[in-house]
Structures are given as structure tokens and as C-alpha cells.
C-alpha positions in Angstrom: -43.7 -0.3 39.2 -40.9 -2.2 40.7 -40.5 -4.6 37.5 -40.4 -1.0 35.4 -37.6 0.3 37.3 -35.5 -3.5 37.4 -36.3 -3.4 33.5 -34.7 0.5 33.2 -31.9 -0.6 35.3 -31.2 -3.5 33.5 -31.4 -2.0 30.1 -29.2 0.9 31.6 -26.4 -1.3 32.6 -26.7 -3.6 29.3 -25.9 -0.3 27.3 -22.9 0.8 29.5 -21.2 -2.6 29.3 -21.5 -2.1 25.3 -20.2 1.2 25.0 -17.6 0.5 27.8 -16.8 -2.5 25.7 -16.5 -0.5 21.8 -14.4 2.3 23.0 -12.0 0.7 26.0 -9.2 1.0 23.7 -10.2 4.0 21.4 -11.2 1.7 18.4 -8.1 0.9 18.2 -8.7 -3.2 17.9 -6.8 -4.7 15.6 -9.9 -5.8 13.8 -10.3 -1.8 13.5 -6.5 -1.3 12.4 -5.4 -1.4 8.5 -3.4 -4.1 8.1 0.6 -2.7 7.7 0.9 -1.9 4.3 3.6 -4.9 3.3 0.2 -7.3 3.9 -1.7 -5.0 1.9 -1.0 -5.3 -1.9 -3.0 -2.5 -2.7 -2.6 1.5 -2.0 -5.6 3.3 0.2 -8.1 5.3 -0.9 -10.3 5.4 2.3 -10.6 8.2 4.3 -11.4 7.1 7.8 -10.4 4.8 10.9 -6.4 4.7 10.1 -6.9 5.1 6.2 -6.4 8.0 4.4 -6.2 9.1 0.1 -3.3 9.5 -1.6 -2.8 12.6 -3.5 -2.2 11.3 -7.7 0.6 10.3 -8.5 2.8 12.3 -10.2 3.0 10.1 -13.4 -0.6 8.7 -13.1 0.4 5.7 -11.2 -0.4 3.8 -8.0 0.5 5.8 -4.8 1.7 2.5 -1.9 2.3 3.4 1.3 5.5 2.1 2.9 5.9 0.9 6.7 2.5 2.1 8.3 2.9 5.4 5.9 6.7 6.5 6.9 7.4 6.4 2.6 5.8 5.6 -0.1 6.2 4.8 -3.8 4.6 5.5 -6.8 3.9 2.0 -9.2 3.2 2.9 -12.7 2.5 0.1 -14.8 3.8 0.7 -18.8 2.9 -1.1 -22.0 4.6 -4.1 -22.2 5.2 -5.2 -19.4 7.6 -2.4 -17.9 7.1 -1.6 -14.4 8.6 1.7 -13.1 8.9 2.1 -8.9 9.2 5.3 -7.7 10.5 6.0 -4.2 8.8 9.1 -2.5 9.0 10.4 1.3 5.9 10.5 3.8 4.6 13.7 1.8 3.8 11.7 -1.4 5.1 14.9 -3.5 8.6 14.5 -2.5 11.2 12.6 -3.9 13.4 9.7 -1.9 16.8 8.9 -2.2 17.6 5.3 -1.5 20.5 3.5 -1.8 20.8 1.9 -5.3 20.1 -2.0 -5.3 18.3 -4.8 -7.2 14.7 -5.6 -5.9 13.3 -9.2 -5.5 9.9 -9.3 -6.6 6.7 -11.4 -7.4 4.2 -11.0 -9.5 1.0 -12.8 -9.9 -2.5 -12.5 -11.5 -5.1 -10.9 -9.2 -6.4 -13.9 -7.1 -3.8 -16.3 -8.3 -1.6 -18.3 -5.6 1.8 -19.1 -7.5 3.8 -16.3 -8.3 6.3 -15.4 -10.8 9.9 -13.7 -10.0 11.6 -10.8 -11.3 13.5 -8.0 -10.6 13.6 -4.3 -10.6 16.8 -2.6 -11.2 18.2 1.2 -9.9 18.0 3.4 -12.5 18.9 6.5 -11.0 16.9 10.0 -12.3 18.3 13.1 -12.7 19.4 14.6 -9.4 20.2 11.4 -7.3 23.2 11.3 -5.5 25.7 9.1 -6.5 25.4 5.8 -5.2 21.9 6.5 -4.7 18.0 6.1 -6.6 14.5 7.2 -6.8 13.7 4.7 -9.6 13.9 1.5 -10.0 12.5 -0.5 -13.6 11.9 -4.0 -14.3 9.1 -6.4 -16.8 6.7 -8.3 -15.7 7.2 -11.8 -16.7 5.6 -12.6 -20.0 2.0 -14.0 -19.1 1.3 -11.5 -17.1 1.9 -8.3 -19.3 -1.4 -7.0 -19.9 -3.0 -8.4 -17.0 -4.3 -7.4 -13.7 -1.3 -8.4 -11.6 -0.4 -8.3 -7.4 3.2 -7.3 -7.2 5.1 -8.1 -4.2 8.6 -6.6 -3.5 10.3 -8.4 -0.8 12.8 -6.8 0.7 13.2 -3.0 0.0 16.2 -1.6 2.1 15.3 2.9 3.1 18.4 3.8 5.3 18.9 0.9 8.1 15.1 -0.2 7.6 14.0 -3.0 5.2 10.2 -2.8 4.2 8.1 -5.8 2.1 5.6 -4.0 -0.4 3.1 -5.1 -2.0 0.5 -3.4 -4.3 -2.2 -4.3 -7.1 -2.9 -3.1 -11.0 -5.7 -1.8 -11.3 -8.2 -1.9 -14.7 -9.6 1.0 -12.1 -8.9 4.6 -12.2 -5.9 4.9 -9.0 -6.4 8.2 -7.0 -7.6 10.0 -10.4 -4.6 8.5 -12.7 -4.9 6.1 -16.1 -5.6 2.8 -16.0 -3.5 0.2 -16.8 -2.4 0.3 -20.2 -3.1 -3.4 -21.7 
């Protein structure tokens, strides 16, 4: 009887030091965390620990989240080659205003390690400030059109905050949009 009890004690104790040990910090580990979206190259569709879904973008493109979710933007890949970048607030549905500038960005084919360069350029919409933009355009670089790309934009300045972005096309329907046209 007294080796029962040891063996109940001991299994006892073995299972509070485990569950002491998963929830110390509220599952919040890092291995538990999503990675901040700039390390990330492509938007959420997980609901659960820290990830959440988009609503669809507005013009069938790829809702990314921006600095652990504070904006976002909408990627919509065109035939071509043209790449359109929307700039939207925390609520996905609303348009951003940032100040107009060029974008620095890479592009590479999905799983590739050398990346191309190009730009994406203001082009203000109907409605922006002056000065200001909630689009910006650019084209792939030409062996990439058509292909299933990671985009990288490396330095996109909202008010006195500068974010890195990164996203993926998909040949996958994004949050209930088109796939990439080819």
C-alpha cells in the first residue's frame, strides 16, 4: 500500500510540474507567438493562438497584415506583371492615407534565395489628400510574371513608423478572392 501511494504522489507531482510548466506564461512562448508579420511573407488565415482571417479583399487580393496587425494592405497581383498595393487601416475595410513615396522591393520565386528588385510607385486614388496615397503600382521583373512570387517591401514609411512587408502569390484561392492571374 505504501509503494501505491509513493506511485500516486509521484505521478501527481509529475503532472503539476507539466502543466505549471505549459501555462507559466499564458502560452505566450515565443515558439507559440506568430512571427511579426515583416518575417512572414504571407497573410493569415488561421484562427487561433495570435492568428486570426482576414475579411476578402476588396478587389480579390491578398489581405497582409502590417506591424503585428496595427495596418494592413491589400496585394493584388494583375496580368502582366502589375502589382497593385493597397494601404488599409487595422479594420481591413478602411482605407489608409500614407504619405506618397517610392517603395524598395524584392521579388522572388516561391522557395528561391536570390531576389530581383523593383519598385512600386504612389499613385494616388480618388480621395487622397494631396501629398498623400492609398496605392501604390509597380511590375514584377520579367521572369517572374506569371509565377508564384514572395514579394518583400522593405521599408514602408505609416506616419513616423517604418514597417518591412512581406507577402506570397498564391495559385490558392486568398480569403475567398481569385487566384493569380498567370
Amino acid at each position: 500500500m505504501n509503494r501505491i501511494v509513493k506511485g500516486l504522489l509521484a505521478v501527481t507531482a509529475g503532472t503539476a510540474v507539466l502543466m505549471l510548466a505549459g501555462c507559466s506564461d499564458g502560452g505566450k512562448t515565443a515558439s507559440n507567438q506568430s512571427p511579426p508579420a515583416a518575417a512572414a511573407p504571407a497573410a493569415s488565415t488561421k484562427t487561433g493562438d495570435g492568428d486570426h482571417a482576414h475579411k476578402a479583399g476588396q478587389f480579390g487580393g491578398i489581405i497582409v497584415p502590417i506591424g503585428s496587425d496595427s495596418y494592413h494592405a491589400e496585394a493584388v497581383f494583375q496580368k502582366g506583371g502589375m502589382l497593385k498595393l493597397y494601404t488599409l487601416g487595422a479594420d481591413e475595410s478602411k482605407v489608409l492615407e500614407v504619405e506618397a513615396q517610392t517603395l524598395s522591393a524584392f521579388a522572388k520565386e516561391d522557395g528561391a534565395t536570390e531576389a530581383e528588385p523593383f519598385e512600386l510607385k504612389a499613385q494616388p486614388q480618388p480621395g487622397d489628400q494631396p501629398g498623400k496615397t492609398s496605392l501604390f503600382v509597380g511590375t514584377l521583373p520579367k521572369g517572374l510574371v506569371g509565377k508564384k512570387v514572395e514579394v518583400t517591401v522593405v521599408n514602408l514609411r505609416i506616419g513616423s513608423e517604418r514597417f518591412r512587408v512581406g507577402f506570397k502569390s498564391s495559385s490558392e484561392v486568398p480569403h475567398g478572392g481569385p487566384a493569380m492571374p498567370q
